[in-house]
C-alpha positions, 0 to 999 in steps of 0.5 A: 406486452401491452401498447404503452410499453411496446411504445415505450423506447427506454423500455426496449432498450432496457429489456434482457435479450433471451441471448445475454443471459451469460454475458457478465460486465466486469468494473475495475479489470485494469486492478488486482481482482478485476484483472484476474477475475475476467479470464476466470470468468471466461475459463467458466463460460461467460462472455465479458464485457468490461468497463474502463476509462482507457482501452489503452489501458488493458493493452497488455492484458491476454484476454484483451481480444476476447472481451467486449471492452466499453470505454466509458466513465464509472460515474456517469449513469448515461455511460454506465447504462451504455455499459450494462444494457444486456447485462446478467451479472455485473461485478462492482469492484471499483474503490478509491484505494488513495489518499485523498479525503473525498474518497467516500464521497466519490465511492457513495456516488459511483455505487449510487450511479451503478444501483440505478443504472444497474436496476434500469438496465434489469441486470439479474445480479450485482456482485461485490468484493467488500471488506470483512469487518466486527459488528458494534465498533467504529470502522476506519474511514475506508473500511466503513465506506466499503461498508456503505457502498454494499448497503447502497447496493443491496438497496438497489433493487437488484439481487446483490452478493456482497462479499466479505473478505480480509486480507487477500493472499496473491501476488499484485495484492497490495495486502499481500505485499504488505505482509512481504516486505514487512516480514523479509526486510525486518528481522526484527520490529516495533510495530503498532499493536495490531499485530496482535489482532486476529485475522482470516485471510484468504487465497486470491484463487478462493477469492476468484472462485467465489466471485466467479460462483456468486453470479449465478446465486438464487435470485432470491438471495440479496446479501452479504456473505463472509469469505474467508481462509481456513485459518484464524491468524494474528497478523504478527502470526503470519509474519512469523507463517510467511518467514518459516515459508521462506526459509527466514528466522522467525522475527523479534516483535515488539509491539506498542499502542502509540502508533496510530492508523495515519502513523502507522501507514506513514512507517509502512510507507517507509519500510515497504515500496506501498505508498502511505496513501495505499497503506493507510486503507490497509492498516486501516482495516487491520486496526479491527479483529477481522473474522468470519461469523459464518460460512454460508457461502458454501451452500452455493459455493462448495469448497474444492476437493482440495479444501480451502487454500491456506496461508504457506499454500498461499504465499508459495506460488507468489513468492516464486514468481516475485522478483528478487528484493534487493533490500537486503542487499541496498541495506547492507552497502548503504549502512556500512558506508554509513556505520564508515561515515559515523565511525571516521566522524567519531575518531576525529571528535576531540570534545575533551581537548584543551583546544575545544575547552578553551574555545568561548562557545555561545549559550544556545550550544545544546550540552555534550550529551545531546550530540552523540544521541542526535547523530546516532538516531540521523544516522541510522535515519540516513541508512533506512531511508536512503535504503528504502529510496534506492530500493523503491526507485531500483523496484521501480525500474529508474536505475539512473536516479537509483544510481544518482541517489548512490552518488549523491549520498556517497558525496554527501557522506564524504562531506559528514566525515570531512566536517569533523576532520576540519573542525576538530582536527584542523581546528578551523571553526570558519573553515568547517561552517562553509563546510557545514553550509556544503552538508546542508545543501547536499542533505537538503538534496538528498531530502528532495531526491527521496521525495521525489519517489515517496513524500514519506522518505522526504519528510524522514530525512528532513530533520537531517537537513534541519541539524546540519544547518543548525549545525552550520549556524553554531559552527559559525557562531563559534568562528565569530566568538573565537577570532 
């Protein structure tokens, strides 16, 4: 070493001590992949390190004593070269999964941050878990950032394997819990033309084992590398694969080309407890064809004795460890006390009698015709939304607003049944406007109990409140015309 670099402080600091060459940094452990990588990482030999913003966080972790844990902050550079002094392999496996619209912004920054970081601190290699996607088209926002995030790393001086894969198949994965609900709670769907799009998924043990492999490649190779199952599916062919698995009925598909990304992520948020904000980088990443175009990972990897885990062998160990949807079981009490509702609601309307011919009703009243298709699409509106917030809140583990949900709706119900008891049968327009007034308000508040666990189910039963005010609004017209 000559005198300037052996004066050099920042030179020393950073310089590879002979004792780190296993030693491994792991970025996003308290997530899906990070978490399950680090005791894979351990199982193979190196020592860990991992970087968090909370210490408090990876408390419940097993591996939480047999790690090196840095509390630190992803995007400052001081703390990330604080993180990666002594660093052979570092994993890069943070990304923004929400909705927030500077996400792209904060990822180029994180990643930029770590390259520099990571090239100061002469880390031997960076390893990066990327999205797989076509060559030639325009990718979703998320999707085309995972994309900029590994060109920033490639470019950063530090051999760098990026790593390429579609849906992940495993319990905790978020892809995976798509593909659950979507198949178990619908038996039968009109779904966004997607569906149709061909697809390589992969098991999270391949995903793991290639990550685990990826940090001792030739320090020559600085490159992106496609991952993937041993099988092409479309995503309507796995719904129908994972049903089979599970014992179900195959699903009535239907799909259609109106349903846009955004659209798409807010009905995915409906159906399943996963947020639109979640969703919609899934969904995102689903609007393109998703398949390998090679398979040159396995001259570094070698496929197991076993070959590559497919799709039924997959879902299996997930599925066993999951706990019981109750879905199935909400949607059937909630939609009979609903079907009851409209049932009792329809007995009591009398639109062909004398009594309701004579009444002067007022010019903005919308034609017979329009009620029962209204009522109809609010009605089933009320049982799939107030299915899917009973459920989400019950997943969630909040059994008191679960159970405060039921009974504001059970009254709420009471009060639809009763209005039309009033209105047709006792024949009181006034009487039944105040009862109307009543449905609003409890409409509005089941609006606002939905929201509070998903905005989404908020905004889908709104128009529900909306009607019964308007319908508050003509029943007291029709009281002040008919005196």
């Amino acid at each position: 070493m000559n005198a300037v670099n052996a004066l050099n402080p920042l030179n020393d600091m950073t310089r590879q001590p002979e004792t780190s060459a296993r030693t491994a940094l792991v970025t996003g452990a308290t997530g899906y992949i990070g978490g399950l990588l680090v005791p894979r990482l351990l199982e193979a030999g190196w020592q860990v390190r991992v970087l968090t913003r909370r210490r408090s966080a990876l408390a419940d972790r097993s591996w939480a004593g047999d790690v090196d844990i840095v509390e630190a902050d992803a995007s400052s550079e001081a703390d990330l070269r604080t993180a990666l002094h002594g660093i052979h392999a570092a994993y890069f496996l943070i990304h923004s999964m929400d909705g927030d619209g500077d996400f792209a912004r904060r990822d180029r920054e994180m990643a930029t941050s770590f390259a520099a970081a990571a090239r100061d601190c002469r880390v031997r290699r960076i390893v990066y878990l990327g999205g797989l996607h076509p060559d030639g088209e325009e990718l979703s926002p998320h999707l085309a950032s995972r994309v900029e995030v590994g060109s920033i790393l490639l470019d950063s001086g530090v051999p760098t394997a990026v790593l390429q894969a579609a849906v992940v198949l495993g319990s905790g994965s978020a892809s995976f819990d798509m593909l659950r609900y979507l198949s178990t709670r619908l038996p039968a769907m009109v779904a966004p033309k997607w569906l149709n799009n061909r697809i390589q998924p992969i098991a999270i043990d391949d995903v793991l084992r290639y990550l685990v492999g990826a940090a001792e490649l030739p320090e020559g190779v600085n490159r992106t590398f496609d991952i993937g199952g041993p099988q092409v599916l479309t995503y309507a062919e796995m719904i129908q694969r994972f049903v089979e698995v599970v014992g179900m009925r195959r699903r009535a598909i239907v799909t259609v080309p109106v349903l846009t990304p955004r659209l798409a992520s807010h009905w995915v948020g409906l159906v399943t407890p996963i947020k639109a904000g979640i969703a919609k980088p899934l969904v995102g990443s689903l609007v393109h064809e998703v398949v390998c175009r090679e398979n040159d990972i396995a001259a570094y990897v070698p496929d197991p004795d076993g070959g590559l885990v497919g799709v039924g062998r997959a879902v299996r160990p997930p599925l066993a460890g999951a706990a019981p949807d109750p879905a199935a079981r909400n949607l059937a009490m909630i939609a009979g006390a609903t079907v009851l509702s409209a049932v009792a609601g329809s007995i009591a309307t009398q639109p062909g009698s004398q009594w309701y011919k004579s009444l002067d009703l007022p010019p903005w009243q919308p034609p017979k015709l329009a009620f029962p298709i209204v009522w109809t699409a609010l009605y089933a509106d009320i049982a799939a939304t107030s299915t899917a917030t009973v459920t989400g809140l019950e997943q969630d583990g909040r059994q008191s607003e679960a159970t405060a949900y039921r009974t504001a709706l059970a009254a709420n119900l009471v009060l639809n049944t009763a209005w039309s008891v009033i209105y047709w049968r006792a024949r009181r327009p006034g009487l039944a406007a105040s009862e109307a007034g009543l449905l609003t308000l409890s409409s509005a508040d089941l609006a606002r109990r939905a929201g509070a666990r998903n905005p989404t189910l908020g905004k889908a039963l709104a128009p529900y409140a909306v009607w019964c005010g308007f319908a508050t609004a003509l029943a007291a017209a029709i009281a002040r015309r008919n005196r």
